[in-house]
N, C-alpha and C positions, 0 to 999 in steps of 0.2 A: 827466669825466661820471660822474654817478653816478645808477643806475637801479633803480628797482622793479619788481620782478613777483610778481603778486599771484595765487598760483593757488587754485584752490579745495581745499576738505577733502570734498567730499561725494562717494559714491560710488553712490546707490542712483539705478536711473534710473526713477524715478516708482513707479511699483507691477507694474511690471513682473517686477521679480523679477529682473533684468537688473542688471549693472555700469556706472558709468559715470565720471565723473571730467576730467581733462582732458586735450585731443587734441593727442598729440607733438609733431606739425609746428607747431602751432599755439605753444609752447615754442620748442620747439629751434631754429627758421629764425632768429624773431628775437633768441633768444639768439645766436649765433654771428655775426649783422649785426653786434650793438652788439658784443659784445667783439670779435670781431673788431680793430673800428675804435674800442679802448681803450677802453668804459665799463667801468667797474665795478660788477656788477649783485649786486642782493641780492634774495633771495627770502625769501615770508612766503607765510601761505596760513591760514585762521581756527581754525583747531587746532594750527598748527606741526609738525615732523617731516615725514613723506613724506605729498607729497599725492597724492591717485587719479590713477592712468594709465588711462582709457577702453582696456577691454581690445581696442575694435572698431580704435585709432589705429594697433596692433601690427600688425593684418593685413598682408598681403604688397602687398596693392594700395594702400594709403596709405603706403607707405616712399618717404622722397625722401633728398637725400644729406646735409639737414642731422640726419632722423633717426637715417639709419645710422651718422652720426657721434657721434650722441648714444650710438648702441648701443655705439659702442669706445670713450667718453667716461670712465671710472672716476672721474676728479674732479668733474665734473659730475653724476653720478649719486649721489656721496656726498654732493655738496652739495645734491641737490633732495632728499637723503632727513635732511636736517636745516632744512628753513625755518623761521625766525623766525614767532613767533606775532602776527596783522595787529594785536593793541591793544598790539603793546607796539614798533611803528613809528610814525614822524612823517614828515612831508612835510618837514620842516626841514633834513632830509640827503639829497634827490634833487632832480633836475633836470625826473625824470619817472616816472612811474610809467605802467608796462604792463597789460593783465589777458588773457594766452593766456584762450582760449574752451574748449568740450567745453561738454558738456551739462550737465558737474556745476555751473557759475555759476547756472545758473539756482534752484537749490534753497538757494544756502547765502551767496552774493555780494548779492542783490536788495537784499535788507531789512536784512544785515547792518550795524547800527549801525557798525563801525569802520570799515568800509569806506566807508562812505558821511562819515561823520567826514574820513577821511583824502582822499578826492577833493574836500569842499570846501576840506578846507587848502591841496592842491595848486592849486586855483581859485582860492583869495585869494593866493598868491602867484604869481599868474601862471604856473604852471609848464605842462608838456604833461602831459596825461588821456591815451592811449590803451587803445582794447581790440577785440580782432578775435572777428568770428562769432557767438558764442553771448555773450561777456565784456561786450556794451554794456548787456547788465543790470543791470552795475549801477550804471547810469548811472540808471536809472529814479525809484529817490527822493530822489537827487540834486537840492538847491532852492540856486537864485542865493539874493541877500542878502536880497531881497523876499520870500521863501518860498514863489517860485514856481520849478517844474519848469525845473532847468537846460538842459536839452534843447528847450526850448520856444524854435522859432524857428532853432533849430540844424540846419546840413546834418550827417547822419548815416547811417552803413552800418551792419547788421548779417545774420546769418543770416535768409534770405528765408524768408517764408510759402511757396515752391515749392520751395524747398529741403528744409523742415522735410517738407514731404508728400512728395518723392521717400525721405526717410529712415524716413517710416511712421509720424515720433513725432508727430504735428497735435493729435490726443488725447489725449499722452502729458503732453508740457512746460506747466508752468504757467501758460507766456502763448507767443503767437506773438512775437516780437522787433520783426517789421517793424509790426503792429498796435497792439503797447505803448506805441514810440516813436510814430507817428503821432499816438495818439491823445493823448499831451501835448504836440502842436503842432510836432514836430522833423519837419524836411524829411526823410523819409524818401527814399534812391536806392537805388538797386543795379544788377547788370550781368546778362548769364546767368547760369545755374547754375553753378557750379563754376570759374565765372574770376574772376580775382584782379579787387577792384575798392578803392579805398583814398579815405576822402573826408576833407577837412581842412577845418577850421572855427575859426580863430583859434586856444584850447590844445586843441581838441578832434581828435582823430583817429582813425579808426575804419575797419573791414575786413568784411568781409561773410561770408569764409569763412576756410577753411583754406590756401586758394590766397592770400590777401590777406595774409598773415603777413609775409611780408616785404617787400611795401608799405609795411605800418604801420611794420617798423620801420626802413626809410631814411627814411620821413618824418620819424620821432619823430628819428634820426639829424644830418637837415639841418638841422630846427629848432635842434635843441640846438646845433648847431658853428658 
C-alpha cells in the first residue's frame, strides 16, 4: 500500500494577522492508522520542506494520543519537515492519496493547479480521493471528463457552517465548506459538532472534522486491502 498526503504550505489565517496551517490530529491519527497497518506513506505539500503546524492544534485541549505520539515521533517529525514538492508527484505510484485539513487548505490547496491535476489523475485511475475537515477544498475545482464539478451529485462531508461559527472564523475563511460543496450539486451530510462523522462515495471519502480523522482513514484503509 502506497499512500499520499497532501498537506498544505500556507500559514496566514486570512488577514487576521493570526497563524494557521495544518491541524495535528488531523495528520497524525491517520498517519499512524495506515502505517500502522503497513502503508508506506509519502508526503508533499505546494512548496515542499516543513509545512504549517496551526499553532491553535498544539494546545493542551486538542492533544490525543495519536498526537502525543507524534510529539516523541523524531522520525516522523524529520520526515514532515522534508515533504516533496506537490508538481513533482504523480498519482502513478499510490493507491491513494489523503489531504489532513486546518485552515491553511483553504488559501493555498483550492485553486492549486497540481493539485487539482493530481486528484483528477487519481480519478482516472480509479484510485481513492480522501480528505477530512477543512481539506475537501480541494475537491472544489475538481471537473469529471465532461468538465463538470466532480462533486456534483456526490455524497460528501466537510467542516460544518456551525462549526466554522463556533470557531469565530464565518468571516474569516474564503468560502464556508458546507455552502461551496452544496452549491455545485454535492449531497452535502454531517453529524453534530465535534463528533466524528465519515461519508463514502464510490473513490470518494471524506470527514467532517478533526474527530473524523480516523474514520477516513480505516476507510481509505478497508478499500485499499
Amino acid at each position: 500500500m502506497n499512500i499520499l498526503f497532501v498537506l498544505t504550505s500556507h500559514d496566514q489565517l486570512g488577514n487576521t494577522g493570526e497563524k494557521t496551517g495544518f491541524w495535528i490530529e488531523e495528520f497524525a491519527a491517520p498517519y499512524y492508522v495506515l502505517a500502522d497497518n503497513g502503508a508506506t506513506i509519502t508526503l508533499a505539500s505546494p512548496k515542499g520542506g516543513q509545512p504549517p503546524i496551526d499553532p491553535k492544534s498544539e494546545l493542551a485541549d486538542f492533544q490525543t494520543s495519536a498526537t502525543q505520539r507524534f510529539d516523541d515521533d523524531k522520525a516522523l517529525q524529520e520526515k514532515l519537515a522534508n515533504t516533496q514538492r506537490l508538481d513533482q508527484v504523480s498519482a502513478d505510484a499510490f493507491d491513494a492519496v489523503f489531504y489532513p485539513g486546518g485552515h491553511g487548505p483553504l488559501w493555498d490547496l483550492t485553486d492549486n493547479a497540481d493539485s487539482i491535476r493530481l486528484i483528477e489523475s487519481f480519478i482516472a485511475q480509479n484510485k481513492i480521493v480522501s480528505a477530512v475537515c477543512h481539506a475537501p477544498t480541494v475537491l472544489l475545482r475538481v471537473k469529471d471528463q465532461q468538465g463538470n464539478p466532480w462533486v456534483n451529485g456526490k455524497k460528501v462531508t466537510a467542516f460544518s457552517n456551525s462549526e466554522e461559527a463556533a470557531v469565530g472564523l464565518t468571516d474569516v475563511v474564503p468560502e464556508l465548506l458546507e455552502d461551496a460543496l452544496a452549491a455545485l450539486g454535492a449531497s452535502y451530510s454531517k453529524t453534530d459538532d465535534w463528533h466524528a462523522y465519515c461519508v463514502e462515495d464510490g473513490q470518494l471519502i471524506t470527514g467532517q472534522n478533526p474527530a473524523s480523522s480516523e474514520a477516513v482513514a480505516n476507510a481509505v484503509l478497508q478499500r485499499i486491502q
